[in-house]
N, C-alpha and C positions, 0 to 999 in steps of 0.2 A: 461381699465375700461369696464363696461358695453356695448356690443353693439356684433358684429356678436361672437357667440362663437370658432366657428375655430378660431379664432385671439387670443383667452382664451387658458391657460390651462383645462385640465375636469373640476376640481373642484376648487372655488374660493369663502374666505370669505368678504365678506364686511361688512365695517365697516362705520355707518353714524354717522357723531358727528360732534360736534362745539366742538374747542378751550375755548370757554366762554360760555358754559352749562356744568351748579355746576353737575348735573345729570352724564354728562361725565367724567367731573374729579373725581363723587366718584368711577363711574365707571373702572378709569384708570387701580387701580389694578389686576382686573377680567381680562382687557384686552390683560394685559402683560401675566399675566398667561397662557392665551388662545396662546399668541405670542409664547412664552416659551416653549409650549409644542404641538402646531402644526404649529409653523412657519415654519420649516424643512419639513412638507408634507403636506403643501396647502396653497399657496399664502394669504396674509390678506391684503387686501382694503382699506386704507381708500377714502371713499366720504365725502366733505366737505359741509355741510348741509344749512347755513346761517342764525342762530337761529335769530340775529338781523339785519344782515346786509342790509345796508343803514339809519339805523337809524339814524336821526341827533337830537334828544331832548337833551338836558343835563337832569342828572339823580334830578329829584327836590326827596324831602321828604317820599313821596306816591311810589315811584318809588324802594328808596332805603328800605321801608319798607317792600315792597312787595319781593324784590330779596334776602334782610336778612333772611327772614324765610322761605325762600327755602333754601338758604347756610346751614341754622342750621338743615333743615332737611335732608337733603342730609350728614353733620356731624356728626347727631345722627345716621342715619341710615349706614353709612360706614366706618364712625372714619379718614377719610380722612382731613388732617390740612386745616385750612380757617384761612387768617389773615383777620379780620372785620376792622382792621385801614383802609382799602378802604372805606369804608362809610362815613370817613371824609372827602373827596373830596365831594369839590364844583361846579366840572366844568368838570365832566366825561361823554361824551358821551356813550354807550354802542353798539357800532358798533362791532358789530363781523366779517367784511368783510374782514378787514383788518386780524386777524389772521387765518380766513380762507384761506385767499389768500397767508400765509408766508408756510401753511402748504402746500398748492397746491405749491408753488415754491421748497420748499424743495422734494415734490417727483417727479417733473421736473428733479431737479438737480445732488439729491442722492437717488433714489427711497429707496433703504435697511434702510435709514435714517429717513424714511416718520412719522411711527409710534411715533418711539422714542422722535423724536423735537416734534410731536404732544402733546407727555405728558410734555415732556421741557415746552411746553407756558402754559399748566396747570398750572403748577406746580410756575411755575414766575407769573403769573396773580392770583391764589387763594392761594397761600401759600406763595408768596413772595411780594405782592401787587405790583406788575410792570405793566408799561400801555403797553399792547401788541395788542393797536389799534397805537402803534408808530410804524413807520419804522425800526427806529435806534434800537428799541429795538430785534422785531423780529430780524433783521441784528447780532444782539450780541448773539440772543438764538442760531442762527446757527452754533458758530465758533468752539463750543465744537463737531461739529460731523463733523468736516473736512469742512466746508464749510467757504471760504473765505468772509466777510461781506459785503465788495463793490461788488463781484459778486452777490451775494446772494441779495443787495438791489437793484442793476440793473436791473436784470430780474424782483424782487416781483413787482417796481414800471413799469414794462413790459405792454403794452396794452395783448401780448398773455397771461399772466398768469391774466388778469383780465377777460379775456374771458373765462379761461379754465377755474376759478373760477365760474362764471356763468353757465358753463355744469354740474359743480358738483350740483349746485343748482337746476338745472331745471332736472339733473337725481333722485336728492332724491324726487322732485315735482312726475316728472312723475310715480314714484314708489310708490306714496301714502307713504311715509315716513313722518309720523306727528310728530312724537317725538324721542329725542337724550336721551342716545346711542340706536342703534337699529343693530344689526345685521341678516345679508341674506346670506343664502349660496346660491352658485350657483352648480349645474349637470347640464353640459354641459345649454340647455336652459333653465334649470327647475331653477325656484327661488321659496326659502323657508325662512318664515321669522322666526330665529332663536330666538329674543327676540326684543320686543319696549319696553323700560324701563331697568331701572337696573335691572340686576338678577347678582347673585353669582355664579363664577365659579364654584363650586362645582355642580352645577345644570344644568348648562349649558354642561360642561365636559362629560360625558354618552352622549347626544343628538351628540355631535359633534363624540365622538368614532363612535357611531353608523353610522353617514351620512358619515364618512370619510371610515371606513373599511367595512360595506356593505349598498348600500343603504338604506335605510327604507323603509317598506312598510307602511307609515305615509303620509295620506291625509295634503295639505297643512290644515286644517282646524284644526287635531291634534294637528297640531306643532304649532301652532295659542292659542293652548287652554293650552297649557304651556308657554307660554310667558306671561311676566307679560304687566298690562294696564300699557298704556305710564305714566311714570312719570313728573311731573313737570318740563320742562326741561330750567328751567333759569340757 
């Protein structure tokens, strides 16, 4: 992750997201895409952000109101499935630490696996309505990418993996990282922020050929000026 670059290969994408920001899951798409087609020549990141984590309210009325119409906007704008039957819950905290933390143990455990189970707890949490502030459940999103579930809830419930969770949060902190998804690319020490908000691969795509096969001669302030403003990221 982050920190002396000799320890880095040259260049390295990062990826700042929550498991439980609608924002990230529309974004999922775009991201695979981006995996897809330069996973094979430049490492991809993810940093896990903590859009609620610690939260302990249960979700009253006002709460569920406010997070439904971001789901729907986030659905009109990427066509990406939302099961709204989660609104019927009466008794949902919205703690995102916890799938923060299953993400961080999965790239502990099977680094090559990181991204993928990432979109797995999307995908169970906004399109399958599963509670992926549960243990046992993260523990089951695991088993389809080779990962044994009692190990896998071992380590997640691990005091190291709730610290190294906490590094993830205090690296997106100290990087001014205000909204998910956001992507940075790294040259060696140079960081460039590639988008805060959703944007469409197709948009994205040219920017990354560019930084991957010659560097740019693009002031961080350019690349700043093609990115879009942060989107709402519940």
């Amino acid at each position: 992750m982050i920190g002396n670059a000799e320890n880095h290969p040259p260049k390295e994408i990062y990826f700042f997201g929550d498991p439980m920001c609608s924002w990230c899951w529309g974004f999922a798409p775009e991201l695979k895409s981006i995996t897809e087609r330069y996973g094979d020549r430049v490492p991809i990141t993810a940093i896990l952000g903590g859009l609620r984590a610690g939260n302990d309210k249960v979700m009253d009325d006002k709460s569920k109101d406010y997070i439904r119409h971001h789901w729907q906007e986030v659905q009109k704008a990427t066509g990406q499935p939302f099961d709204f039957t989660f609104f019927e819950r009466d008794d949902f905290t919205y703690d995102t630490e916890p799938a923060c933390r299953a993400v961080v143990t999965m790239r502990s455990l099977k680094p090559e696996a990181t991204l993928g189970y990432f979109e797995a707890t999307h995908k169970a949490f906004y399109a399958g309505n599963q509670d992926v502030t549960d243990g046992d459940t993260l523990a089951g999103l695991a088993v389809p990418f080779g990962v044994n579930a009692e190990e896998f809830k071992t380590a997640f419930e691990s005091q190291e993996m709730r610290n190294q969770t906490m590094v993830d949060f205090q690296v997106s902190q100290q990087l001014g990282v205000q909204g998910f998804p956001t992507l940075v690319l790294r040259d060696g020490e140079v960081l460039r922020a590639l988008t805060q908000g959703y944007r469409a691969f197709d948009h994205l795509a040219p920017l990354i050929d560019q930084w991957i096969d010659e560097p740019p001669e693009m002031a961080q302030a350019d690349i700043d000026a093609q990115a879009t403003e942060d989107q709402s990221p519940s």
